[in-house]
N, C-alpha and C positions, 0 to 999 in steps of 0.2 A: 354180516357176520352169521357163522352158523352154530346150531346147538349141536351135540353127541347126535341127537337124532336127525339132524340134517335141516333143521326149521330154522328159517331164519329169524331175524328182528320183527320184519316185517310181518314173516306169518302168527310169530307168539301172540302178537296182537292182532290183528283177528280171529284168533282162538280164545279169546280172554273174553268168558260171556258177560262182564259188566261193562261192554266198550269202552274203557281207561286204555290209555296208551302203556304201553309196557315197556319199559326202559331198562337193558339193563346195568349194572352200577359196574363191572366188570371193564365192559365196553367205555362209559361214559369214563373212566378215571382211565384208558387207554393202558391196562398193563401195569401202570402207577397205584401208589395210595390214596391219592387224593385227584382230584378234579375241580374247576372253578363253576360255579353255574352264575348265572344273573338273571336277575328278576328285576325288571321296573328299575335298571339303575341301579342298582345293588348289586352288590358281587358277595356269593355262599361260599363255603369250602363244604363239600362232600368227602368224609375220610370212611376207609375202610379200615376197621381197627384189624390186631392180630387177630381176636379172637370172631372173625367177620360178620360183626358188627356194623353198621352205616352210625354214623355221627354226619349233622346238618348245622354247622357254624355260620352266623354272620362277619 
């Protein structure tokens, strides 16, 4: 996936000088409001509100 400026996924994050992976929430909810993630056996809801916002549900 590319930004306005042509950087991918890939490049955001090795641009990012605390090496945290960079994700972004746009992508992960695919076009959507929401997206599922899992952790250890658990399943989250990531919602993007109207006012875009991130909300992190169990």
């Amino acid at each position: 996936m590319s930004s306005a400026t042509g950087a991918t996924v890939a490049d955001r994050v090795h641009e990012n000088p605390s090496g945290e992976g960079v994700h972004d929430a746009r992508a992960l909810t695919a076009g959507a409001q929401t997206a599922r993630i899992m952790l250890d056996g658990q399943s989250y809801t990531l919602r993007i509100t109207r006012a875009g916002k991130l909300i992190l549900t169990k």
